[in-house]
N, C-alpha and C positions, 0 to 999 in steps of 0.2 A: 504494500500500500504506500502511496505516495504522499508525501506530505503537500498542504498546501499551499500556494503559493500567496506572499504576503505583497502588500500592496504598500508597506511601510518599513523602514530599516528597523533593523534587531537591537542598537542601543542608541544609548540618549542623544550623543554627541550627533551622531548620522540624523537623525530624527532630530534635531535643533536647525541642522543646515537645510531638511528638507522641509522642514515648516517656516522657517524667515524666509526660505526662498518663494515659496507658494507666498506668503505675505506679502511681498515685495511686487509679485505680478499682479495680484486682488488691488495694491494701492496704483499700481498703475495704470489698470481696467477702471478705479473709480476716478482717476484724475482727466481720464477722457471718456467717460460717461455720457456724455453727447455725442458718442458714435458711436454705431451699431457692434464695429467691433470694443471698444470700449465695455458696453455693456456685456455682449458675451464674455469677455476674458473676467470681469469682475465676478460673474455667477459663476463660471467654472474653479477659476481661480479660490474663488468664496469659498464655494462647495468644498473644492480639496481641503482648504484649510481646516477647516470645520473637521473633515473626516482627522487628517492627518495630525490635528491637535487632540482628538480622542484617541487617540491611538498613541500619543505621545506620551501621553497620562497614563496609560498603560505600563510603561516601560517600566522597570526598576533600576537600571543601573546603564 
């Protein structure tokens, strides 16, 4: 049986650079929010954040 596949890194550190990075693109999807792609990259952006910050809190070490 195979394990599966995670959609987040396995410690904190990796899981810090991959949530300020999602951060960084969600503020720059809101800072052009008057175009259409603006608003897409803000909701997806968003969205991972949101996941990838639950998932953060997860970690222990």
């Amino acid at each position: 049986m195979s394990r599966p596949i995670r959609f987040f890194a396995g410690n904190r550190r990796d899981g810090a650079r991959l949530l300020s990075t999602a951060l960084v693109f969600t503020t720059i999807g809101l800072v052009r929010l008057d175009h259409p792609l603006g608003r897409a990259l803000a909701l997806v952006a968003g969205g991972l954040s949101l996941y990838w910050w639950l998932q953060y809190r997860q970690l222990s070490q």
